[in-house]
N, C-alpha and C positions, 0 to 999 in steps of 0.2 A: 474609522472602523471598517474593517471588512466583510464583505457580503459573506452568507454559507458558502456560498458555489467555490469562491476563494478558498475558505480554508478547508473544504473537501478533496479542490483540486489540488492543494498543498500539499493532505495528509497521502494524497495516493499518491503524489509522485518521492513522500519521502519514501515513501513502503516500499516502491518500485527501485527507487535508490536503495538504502538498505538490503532489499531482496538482493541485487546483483552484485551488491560487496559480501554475497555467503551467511548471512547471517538468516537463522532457522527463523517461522514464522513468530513459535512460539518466544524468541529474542526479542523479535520488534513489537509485537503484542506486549510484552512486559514492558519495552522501552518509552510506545508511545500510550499505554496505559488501554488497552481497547482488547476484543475479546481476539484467539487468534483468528475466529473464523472471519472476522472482518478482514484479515492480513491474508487469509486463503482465497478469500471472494475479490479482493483488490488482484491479486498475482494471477488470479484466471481470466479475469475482465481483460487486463491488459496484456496476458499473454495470446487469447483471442483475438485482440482487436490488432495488436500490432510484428508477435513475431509470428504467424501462420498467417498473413496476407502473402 
């Protein structure tokens, strides 16, 4: 079975994948079942933490 931390880290790196194949938030919101603002908070985290260093 897998830990939470796992498939948290899963579900943001699918978003992050998704995100950069163009697909609109509210796409992978429908795709992965979750609200879009969850898809909007994942794509600001990691646009903070790793394309603006």
């Amino acid at each position: 079975m897998r830990s939470q931390t796992e498939v948290g880290v899963a579900l943001r790196a699918t978003i992050v994948l998704l995100s950069a194949q163009g697909l609109s938030a509210a796409s992978i919101s429908r795709a992965l079942g979750m609200p879009p603002r969850t898809v909007h908070g994942c794509r600001h985290r990691w646009c903070a933490h790793h394309v603006l260093r």
